[in-house]
N, C-alpha and C positions, 0 to 999 in steps of 0.2 A: 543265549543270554549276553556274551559278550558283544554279541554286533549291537543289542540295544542300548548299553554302555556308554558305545562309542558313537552309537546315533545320537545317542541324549547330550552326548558332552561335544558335538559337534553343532548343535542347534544352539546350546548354551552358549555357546566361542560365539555366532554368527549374530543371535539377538545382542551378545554384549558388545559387540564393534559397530551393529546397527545406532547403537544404542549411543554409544559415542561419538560415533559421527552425525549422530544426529543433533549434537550439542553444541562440538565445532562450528553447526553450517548457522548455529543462533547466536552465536557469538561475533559472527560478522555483521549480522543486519545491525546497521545503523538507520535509528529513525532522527530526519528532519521535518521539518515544517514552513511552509509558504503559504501564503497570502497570496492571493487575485483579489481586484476587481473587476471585477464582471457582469457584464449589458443585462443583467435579472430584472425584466419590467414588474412581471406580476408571479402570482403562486407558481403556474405552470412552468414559468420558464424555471423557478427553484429548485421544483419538483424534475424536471428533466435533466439539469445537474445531479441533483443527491440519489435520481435514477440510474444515470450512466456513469457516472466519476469512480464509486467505490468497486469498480470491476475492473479499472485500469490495474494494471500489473503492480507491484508494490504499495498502491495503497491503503492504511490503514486505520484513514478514522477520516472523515470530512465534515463539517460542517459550513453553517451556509448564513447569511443575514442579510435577507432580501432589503430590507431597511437602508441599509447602508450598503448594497451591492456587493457584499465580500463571499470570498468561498476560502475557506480554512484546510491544510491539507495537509496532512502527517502520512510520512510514505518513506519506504526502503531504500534509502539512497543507492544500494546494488543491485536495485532492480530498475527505479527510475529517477527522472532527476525533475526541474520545475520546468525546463522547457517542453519534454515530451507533454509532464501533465497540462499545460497550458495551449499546447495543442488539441490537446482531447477536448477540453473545453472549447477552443474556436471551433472543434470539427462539429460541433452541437450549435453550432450558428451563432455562436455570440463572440463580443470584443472581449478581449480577456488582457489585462497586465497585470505582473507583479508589483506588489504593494510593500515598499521597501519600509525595515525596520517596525513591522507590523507582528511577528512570527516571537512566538516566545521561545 
């Protein structure tokens, strides 16, 4: 009976430091935001962005407006920053720049 005790009160320690470092590591993410313009002619190529962009590492929301060739991008500054992401996008064949003072 005792060794269950001290099973139970050793799982209880491990979940509640789990538990707290798991709070720590969300307390660091800072989220930013950029703007591209970006070579978007038609659906496809919009769709092939908002197909491949939300899998790059830190990001967390994108949008897109083919209209006005723009791609919106909210992402984890300690994971990635605008230049990686604007890479990703040229690796997807198109011309990509930052669109300064555009980013809420």
């Amino acid at each position: 009976m005792k060794i269950i005790k001290v099973f139970f009160s050793v799982v209880v320690f491990l979940l509640a430091i789990a538990h707290v470092s798991a709070q720590d590591k969300k307390g660091n993410d800072k989220i930013a935001e950029v703007v591209f313009s970006v070579s978007m002619d038609c659906h496809n190529c919009e769709q092939k962005v908002k197909k491949n962009i939300p899998f790059e590492k830190g990001v967390k929301d994108l949008n897109t407006n083919l209209e006005k060739q723009l791609v919106t991008v909210k992402y984890e500054t300690n994971k990635t920053d605008k230049a990686k992401l604007q890479k990703s996008i040229e690796k997807l064949g198109f011309t990509c720049e930052e669109v300064k003072g555009q980013a809420k």
